[in-house]
PDB file of N, CA, C and O in Angstrom:
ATOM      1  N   UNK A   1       2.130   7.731  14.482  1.00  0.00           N
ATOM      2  CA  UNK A   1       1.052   6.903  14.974  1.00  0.00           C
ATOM      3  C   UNK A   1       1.148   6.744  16.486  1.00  0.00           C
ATOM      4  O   UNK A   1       0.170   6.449  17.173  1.00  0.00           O
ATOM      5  N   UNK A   2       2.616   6.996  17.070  1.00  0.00           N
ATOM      6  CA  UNK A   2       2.636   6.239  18.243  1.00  0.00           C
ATOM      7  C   UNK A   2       1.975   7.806  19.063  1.00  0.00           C
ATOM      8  O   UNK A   2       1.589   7.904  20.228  1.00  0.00           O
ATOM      9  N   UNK A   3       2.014   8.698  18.192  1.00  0.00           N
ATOM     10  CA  UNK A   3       1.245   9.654  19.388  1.00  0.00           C
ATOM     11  C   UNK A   3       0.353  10.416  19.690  1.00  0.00           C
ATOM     12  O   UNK A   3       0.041  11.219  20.569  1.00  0.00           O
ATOM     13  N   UNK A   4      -0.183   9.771  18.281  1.00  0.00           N
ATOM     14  CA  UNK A   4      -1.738   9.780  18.065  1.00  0.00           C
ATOM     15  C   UNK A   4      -2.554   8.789  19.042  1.00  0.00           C
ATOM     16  O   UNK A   4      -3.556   8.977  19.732  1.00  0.00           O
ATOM     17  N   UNK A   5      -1.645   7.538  18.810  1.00  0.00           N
ATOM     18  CA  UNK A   5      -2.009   6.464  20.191  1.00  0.00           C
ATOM     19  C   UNK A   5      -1.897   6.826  21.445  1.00  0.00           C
ATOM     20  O   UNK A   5      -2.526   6.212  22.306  1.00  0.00           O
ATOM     21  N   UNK A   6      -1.082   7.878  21.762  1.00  0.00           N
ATOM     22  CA  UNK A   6      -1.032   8.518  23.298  1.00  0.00           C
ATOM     23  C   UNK A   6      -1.564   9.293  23.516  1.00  0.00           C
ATOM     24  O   UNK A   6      -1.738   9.253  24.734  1.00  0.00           O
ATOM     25  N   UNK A   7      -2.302  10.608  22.876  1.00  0.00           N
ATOM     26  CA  UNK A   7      -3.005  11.671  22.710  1.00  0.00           C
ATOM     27  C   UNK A   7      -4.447  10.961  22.524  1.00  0.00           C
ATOM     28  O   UNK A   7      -4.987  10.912  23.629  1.00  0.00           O
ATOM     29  N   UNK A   8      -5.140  10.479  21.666  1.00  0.00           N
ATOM     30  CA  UNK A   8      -6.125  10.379  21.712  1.00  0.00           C
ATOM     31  C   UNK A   8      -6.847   9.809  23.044  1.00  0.00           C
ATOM     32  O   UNK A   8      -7.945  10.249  23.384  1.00  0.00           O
ATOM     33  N   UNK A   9      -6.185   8.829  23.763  1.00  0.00           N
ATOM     34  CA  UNK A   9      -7.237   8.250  24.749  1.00  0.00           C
ATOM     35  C   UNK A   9      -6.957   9.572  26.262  1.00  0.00           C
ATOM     36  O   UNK A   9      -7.527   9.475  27.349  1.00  0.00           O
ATOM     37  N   UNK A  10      -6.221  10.396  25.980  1.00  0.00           N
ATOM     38  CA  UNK A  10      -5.982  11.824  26.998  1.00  0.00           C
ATOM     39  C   UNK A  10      -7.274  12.790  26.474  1.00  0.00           C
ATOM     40  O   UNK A  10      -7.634  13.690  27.233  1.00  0.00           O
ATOM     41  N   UNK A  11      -7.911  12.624  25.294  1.00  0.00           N
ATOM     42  CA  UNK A  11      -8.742  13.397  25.361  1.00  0.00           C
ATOM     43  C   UNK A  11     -10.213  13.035  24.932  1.00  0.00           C
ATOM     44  O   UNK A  11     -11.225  13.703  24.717  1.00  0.00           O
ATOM     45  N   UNK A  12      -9.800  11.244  24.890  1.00  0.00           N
ATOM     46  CA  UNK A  12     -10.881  10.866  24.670  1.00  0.00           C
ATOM     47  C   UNK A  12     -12.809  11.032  24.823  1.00  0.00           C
ATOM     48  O   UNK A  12     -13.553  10.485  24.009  1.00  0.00           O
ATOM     49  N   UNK A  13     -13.235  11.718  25.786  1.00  0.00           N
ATOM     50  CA  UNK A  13     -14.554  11.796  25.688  1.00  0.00           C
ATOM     51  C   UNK A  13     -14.652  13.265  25.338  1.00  0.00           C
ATOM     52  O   UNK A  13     -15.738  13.714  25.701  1.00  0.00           O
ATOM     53  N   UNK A  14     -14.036  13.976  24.873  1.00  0.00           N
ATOM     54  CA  UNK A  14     -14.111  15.673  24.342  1.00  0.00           C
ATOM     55  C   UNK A  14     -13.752  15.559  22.870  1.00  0.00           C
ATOM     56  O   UNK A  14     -12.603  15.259  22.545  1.00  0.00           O
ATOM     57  N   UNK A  15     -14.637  15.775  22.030  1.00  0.00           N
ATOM     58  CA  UNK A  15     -14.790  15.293  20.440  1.00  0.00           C
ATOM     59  C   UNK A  15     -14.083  17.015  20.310  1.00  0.00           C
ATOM     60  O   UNK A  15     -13.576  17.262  19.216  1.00  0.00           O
ATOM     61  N   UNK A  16     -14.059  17.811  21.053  1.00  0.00           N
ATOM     62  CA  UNK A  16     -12.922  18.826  20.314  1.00  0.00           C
ATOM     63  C   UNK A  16     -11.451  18.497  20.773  1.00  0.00           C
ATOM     64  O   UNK A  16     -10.485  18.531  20.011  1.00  0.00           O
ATOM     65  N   UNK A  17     -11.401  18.199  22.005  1.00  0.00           N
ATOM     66  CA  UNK A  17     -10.098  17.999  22.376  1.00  0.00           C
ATOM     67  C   UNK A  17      -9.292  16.682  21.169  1.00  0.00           C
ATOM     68  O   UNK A  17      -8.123  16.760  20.790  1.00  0.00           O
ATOM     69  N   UNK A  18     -10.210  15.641  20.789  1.00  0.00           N
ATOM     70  CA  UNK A  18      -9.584  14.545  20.083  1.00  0.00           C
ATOM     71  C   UNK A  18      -9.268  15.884  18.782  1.00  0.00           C
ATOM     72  O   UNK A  18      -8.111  16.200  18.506  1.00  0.00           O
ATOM     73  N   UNK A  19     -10.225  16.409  18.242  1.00  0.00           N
ATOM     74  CA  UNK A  19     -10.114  17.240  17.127  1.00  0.00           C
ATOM     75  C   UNK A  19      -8.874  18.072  17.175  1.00  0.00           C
ATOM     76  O   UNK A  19      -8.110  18.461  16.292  1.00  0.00           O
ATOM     77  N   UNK A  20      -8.902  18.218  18.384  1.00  0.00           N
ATOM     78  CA  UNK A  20      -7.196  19.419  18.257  1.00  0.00           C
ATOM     79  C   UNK A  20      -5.781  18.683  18.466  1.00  0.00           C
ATOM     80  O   UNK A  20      -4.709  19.269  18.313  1.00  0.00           O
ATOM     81  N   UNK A  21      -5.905  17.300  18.841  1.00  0.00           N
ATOM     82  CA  UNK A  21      -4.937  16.433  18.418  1.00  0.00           C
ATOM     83  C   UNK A  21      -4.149  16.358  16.953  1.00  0.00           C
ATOM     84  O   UNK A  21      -2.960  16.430  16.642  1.00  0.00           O
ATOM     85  N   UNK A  22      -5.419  16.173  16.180  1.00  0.00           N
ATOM     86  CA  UNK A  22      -5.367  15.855  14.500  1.00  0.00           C
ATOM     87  C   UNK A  22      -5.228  17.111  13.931  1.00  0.00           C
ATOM     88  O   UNK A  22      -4.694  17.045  12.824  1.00  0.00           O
ATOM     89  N   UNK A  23      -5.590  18.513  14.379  1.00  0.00           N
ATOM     90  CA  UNK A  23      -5.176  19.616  14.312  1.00  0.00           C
ATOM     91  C   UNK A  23      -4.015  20.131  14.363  1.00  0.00           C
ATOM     92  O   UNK A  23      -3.536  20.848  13.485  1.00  0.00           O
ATOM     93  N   UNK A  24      -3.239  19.663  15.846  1.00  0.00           N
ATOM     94  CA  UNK A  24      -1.566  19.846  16.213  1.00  0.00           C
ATOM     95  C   UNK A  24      -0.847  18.479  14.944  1.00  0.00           C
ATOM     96  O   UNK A  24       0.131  18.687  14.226  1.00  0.00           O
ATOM     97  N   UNK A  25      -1.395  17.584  14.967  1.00  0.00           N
ATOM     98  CA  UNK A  25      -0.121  16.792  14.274  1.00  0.00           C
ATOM     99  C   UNK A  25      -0.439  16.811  12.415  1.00  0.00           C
ATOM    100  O   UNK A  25       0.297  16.180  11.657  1.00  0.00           O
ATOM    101  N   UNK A  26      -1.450  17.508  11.985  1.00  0.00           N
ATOM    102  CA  UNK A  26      -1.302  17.949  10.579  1.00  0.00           C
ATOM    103  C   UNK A  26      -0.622  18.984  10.494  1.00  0.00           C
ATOM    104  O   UNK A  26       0.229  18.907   9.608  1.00  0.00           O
ATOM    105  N   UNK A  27      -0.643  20.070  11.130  1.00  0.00           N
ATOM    106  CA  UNK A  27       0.190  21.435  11.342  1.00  0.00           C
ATOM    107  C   UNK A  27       1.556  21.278  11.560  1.00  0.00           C
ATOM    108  O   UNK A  27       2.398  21.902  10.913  1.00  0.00           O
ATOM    109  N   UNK A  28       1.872  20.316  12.615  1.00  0.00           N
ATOM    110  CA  UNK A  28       3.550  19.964  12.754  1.00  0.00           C
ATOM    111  C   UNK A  28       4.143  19.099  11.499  1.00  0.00           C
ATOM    112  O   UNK A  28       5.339  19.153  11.216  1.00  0.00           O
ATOM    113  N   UNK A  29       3.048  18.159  10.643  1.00  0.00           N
ATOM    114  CA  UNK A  29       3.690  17.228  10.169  1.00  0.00           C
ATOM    115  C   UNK A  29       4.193  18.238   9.023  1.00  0.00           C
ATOM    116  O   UNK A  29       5.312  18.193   8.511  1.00  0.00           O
ATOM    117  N   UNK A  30       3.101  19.227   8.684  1.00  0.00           N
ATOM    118  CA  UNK A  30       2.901  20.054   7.112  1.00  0.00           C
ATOM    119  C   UNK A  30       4.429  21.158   7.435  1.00  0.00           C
ATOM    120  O   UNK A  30       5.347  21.119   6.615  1.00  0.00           O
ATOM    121  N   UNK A  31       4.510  21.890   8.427  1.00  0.00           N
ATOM    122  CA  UNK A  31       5.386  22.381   8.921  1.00  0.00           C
ATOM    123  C   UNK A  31       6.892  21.706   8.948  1.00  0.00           C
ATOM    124  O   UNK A  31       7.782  22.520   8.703  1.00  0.00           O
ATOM    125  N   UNK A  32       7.291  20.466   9.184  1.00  0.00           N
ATOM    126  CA  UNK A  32       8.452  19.548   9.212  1.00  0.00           C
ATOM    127  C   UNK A  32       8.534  19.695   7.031  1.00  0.00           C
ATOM    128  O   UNK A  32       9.402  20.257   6.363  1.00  0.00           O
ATOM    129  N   UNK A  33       7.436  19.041   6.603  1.00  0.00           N
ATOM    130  CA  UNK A  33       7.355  18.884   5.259  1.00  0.00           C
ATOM    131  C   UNK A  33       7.860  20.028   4.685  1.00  0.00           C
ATOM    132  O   UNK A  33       9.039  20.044   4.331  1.00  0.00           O
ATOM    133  N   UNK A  34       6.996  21.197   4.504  1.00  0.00           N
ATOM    134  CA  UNK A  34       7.853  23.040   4.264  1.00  0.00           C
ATOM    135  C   UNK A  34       8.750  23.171   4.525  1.00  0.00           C
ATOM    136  O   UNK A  34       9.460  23.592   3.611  1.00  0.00           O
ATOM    137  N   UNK A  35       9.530  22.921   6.031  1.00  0.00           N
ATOM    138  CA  UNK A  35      11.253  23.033   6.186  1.00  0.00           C
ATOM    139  C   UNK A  35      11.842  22.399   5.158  1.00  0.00           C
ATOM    140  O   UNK A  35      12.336  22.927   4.162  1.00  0.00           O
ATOM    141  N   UNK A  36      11.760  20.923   5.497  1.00  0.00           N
ATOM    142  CA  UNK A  36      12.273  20.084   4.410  1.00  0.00           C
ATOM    143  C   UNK A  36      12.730  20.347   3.147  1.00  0.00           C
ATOM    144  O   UNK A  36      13.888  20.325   2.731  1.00  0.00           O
ATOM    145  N   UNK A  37      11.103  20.744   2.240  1.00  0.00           N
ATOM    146  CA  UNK A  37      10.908  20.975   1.357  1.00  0.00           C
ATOM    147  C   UNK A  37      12.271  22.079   0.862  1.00  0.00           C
ATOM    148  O   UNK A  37      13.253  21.843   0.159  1.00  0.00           O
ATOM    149  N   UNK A  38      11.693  23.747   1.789  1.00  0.00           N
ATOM    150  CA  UNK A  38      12.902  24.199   1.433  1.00  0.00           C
ATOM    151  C   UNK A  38      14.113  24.194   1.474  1.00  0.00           C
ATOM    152  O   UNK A  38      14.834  24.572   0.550  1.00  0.00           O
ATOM    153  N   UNK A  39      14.577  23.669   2.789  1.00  0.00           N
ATOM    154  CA  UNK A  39      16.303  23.689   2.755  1.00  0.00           C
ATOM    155  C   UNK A  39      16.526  22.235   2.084  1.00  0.00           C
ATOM    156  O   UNK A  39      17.681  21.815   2.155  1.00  0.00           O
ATOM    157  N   UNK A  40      15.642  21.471   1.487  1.00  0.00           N
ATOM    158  CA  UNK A  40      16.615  20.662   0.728  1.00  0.00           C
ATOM    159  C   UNK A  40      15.954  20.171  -0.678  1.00  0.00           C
ATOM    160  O   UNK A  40      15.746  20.977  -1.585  1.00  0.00           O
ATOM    161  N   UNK A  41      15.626  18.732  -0.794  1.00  0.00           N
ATOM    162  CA  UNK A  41      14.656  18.390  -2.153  1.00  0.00           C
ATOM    163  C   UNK A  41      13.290  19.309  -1.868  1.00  0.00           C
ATOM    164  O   UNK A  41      12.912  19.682  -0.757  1.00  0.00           O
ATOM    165  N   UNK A  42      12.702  19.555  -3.034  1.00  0.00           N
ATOM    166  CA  UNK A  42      11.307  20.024  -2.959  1.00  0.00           C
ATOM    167  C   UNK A  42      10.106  18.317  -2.525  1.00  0.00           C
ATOM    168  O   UNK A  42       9.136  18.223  -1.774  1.00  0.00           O
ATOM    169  N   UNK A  43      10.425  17.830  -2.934  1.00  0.00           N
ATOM    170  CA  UNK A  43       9.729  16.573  -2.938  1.00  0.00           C
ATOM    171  C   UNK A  43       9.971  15.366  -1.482  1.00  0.00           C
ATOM    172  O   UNK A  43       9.345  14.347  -1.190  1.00  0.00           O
ATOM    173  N   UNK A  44      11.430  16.207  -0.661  1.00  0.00           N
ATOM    174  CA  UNK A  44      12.238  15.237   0.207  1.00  0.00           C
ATOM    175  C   UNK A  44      10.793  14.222   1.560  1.00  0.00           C
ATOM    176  O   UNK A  44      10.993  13.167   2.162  1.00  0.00           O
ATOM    177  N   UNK A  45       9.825  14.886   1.581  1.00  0.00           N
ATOM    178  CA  UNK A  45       8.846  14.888   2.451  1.00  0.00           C
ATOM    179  C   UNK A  45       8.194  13.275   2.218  1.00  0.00           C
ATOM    180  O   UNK A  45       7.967  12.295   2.927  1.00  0.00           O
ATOM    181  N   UNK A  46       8.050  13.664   0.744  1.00  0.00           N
ATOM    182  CA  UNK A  46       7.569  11.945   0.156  1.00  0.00           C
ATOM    183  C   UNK A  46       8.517  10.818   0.363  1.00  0.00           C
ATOM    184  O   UNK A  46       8.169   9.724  -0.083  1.00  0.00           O
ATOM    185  N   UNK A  47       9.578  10.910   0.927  1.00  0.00           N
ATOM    186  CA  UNK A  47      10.795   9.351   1.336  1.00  0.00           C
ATOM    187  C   UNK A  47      10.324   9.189   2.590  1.00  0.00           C
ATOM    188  O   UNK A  47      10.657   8.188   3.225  1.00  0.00           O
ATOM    189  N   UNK A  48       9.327  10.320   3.237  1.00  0.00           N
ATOM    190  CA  UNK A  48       8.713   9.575   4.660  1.00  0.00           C
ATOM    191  C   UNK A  48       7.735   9.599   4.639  1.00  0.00           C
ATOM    192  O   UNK A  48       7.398   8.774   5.488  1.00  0.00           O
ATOM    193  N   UNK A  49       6.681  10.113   4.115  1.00  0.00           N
ATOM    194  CA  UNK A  49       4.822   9.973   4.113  1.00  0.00           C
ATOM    195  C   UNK A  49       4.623   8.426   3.392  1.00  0.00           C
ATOM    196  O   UNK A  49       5.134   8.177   2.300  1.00  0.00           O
ATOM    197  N   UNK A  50       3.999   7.660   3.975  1.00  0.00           N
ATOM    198  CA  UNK A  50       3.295   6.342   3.483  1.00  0.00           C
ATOM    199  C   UNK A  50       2.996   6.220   1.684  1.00  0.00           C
ATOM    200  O   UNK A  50       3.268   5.432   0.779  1.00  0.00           O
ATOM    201  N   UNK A  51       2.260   7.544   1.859  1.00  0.00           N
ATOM    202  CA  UNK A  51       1.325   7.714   0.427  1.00  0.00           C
ATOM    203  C   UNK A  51       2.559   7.557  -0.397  1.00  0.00           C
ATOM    204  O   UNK A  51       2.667   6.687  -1.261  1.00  0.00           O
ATOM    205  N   UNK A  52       3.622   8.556  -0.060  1.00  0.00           N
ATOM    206  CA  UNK A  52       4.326   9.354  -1.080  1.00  0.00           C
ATOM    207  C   UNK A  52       5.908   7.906  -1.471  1.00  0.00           C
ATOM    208  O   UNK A  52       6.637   7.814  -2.459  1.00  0.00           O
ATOM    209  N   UNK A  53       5.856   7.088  -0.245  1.00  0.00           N
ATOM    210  CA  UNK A  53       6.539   6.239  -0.570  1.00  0.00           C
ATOM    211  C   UNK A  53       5.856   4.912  -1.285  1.00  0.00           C
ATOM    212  O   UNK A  53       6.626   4.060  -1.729  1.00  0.00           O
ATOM    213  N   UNK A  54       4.562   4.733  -1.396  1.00  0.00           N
ATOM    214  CA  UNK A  54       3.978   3.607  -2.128  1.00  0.00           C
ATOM    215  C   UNK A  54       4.085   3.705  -3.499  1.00  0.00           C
ATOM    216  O   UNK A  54       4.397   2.900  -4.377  1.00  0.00           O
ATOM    217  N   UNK A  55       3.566   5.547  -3.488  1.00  0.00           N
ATOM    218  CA  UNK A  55       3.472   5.757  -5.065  1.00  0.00           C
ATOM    219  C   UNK A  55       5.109   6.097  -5.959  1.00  0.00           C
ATOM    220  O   UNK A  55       5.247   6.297  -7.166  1.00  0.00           O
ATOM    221  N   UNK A  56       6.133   6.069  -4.940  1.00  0.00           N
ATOM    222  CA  UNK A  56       7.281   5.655  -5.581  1.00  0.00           C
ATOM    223  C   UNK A  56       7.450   4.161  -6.086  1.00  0.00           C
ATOM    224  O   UNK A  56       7.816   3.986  -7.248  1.00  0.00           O
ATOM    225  N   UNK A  57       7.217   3.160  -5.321  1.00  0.00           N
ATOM    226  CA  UNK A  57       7.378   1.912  -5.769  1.00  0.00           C
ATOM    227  C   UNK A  57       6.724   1.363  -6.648  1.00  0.00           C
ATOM    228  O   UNK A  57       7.132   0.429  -7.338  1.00  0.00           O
ATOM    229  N   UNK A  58       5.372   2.016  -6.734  1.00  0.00           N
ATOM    230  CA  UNK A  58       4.592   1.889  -8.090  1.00  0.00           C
ATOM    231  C   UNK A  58       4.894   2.089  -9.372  1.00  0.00           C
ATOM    232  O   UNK A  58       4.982   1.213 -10.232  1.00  0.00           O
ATOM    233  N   UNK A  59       5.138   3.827  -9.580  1.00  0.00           N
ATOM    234  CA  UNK A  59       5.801   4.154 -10.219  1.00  0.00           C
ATOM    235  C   UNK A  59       7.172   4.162 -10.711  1.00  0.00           C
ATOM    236  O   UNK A  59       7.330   5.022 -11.578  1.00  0.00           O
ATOM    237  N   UNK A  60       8.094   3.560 -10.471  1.00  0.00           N
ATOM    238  CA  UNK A  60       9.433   3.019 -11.077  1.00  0.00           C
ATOM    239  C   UNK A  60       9.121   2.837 -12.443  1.00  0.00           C
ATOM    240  O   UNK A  60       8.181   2.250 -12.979  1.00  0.00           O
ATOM    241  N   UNK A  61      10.181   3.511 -12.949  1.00  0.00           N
ATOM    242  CA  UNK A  61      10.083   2.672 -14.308  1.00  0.00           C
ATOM    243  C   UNK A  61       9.174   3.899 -15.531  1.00  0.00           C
ATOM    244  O   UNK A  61       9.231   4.044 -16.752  1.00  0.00           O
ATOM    245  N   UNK A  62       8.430   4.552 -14.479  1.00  0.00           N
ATOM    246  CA  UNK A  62       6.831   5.024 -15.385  1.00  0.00           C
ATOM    247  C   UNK A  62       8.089   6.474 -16.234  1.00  0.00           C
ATOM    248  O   UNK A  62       9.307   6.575 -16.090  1.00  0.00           O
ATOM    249  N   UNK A  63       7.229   7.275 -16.980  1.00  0.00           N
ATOM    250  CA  UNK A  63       7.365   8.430 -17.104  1.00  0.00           C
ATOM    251  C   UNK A  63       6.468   9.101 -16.616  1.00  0.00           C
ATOM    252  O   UNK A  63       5.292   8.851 -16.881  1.00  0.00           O
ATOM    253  N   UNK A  64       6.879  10.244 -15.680  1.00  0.00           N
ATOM    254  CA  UNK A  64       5.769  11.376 -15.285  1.00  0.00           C
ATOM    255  C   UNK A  64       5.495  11.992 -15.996  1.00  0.00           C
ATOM    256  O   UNK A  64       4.662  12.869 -15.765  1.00  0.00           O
TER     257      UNK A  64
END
């Protein structure tokens, strides 16, 4: 977030430049996630994505 907060107002009045912000940090984040993924848990990505840690605390307990 914090550099999405620094990037966006650098390219603020160019609706492609904001666009290639959200472009570079889905590509790096998905890229960090794939490393991850392979050299260690397949799933290791979800103990840091928001989504992937809510729907752990939800799910406790459940059967998948």
């Amino acid at each position: 977030m914090a550099v999405l907060a620094i990037q966006l107002p650098r390219y603020w009045p160019s609706i492609n430049g904001m666009g290639m912000v959200f472009v570079v940090m889905l590509s790096i984040t998905t890229s960090v996630g794939v490393i991850l993924g392979v050299l260690t848990h397949q799933r290791n990505w979800c103990n840091y994505c928001p989504i992937g840690t809510l729907g752990n605390w939800l799910g406790r307990g459940s059967i998948p």
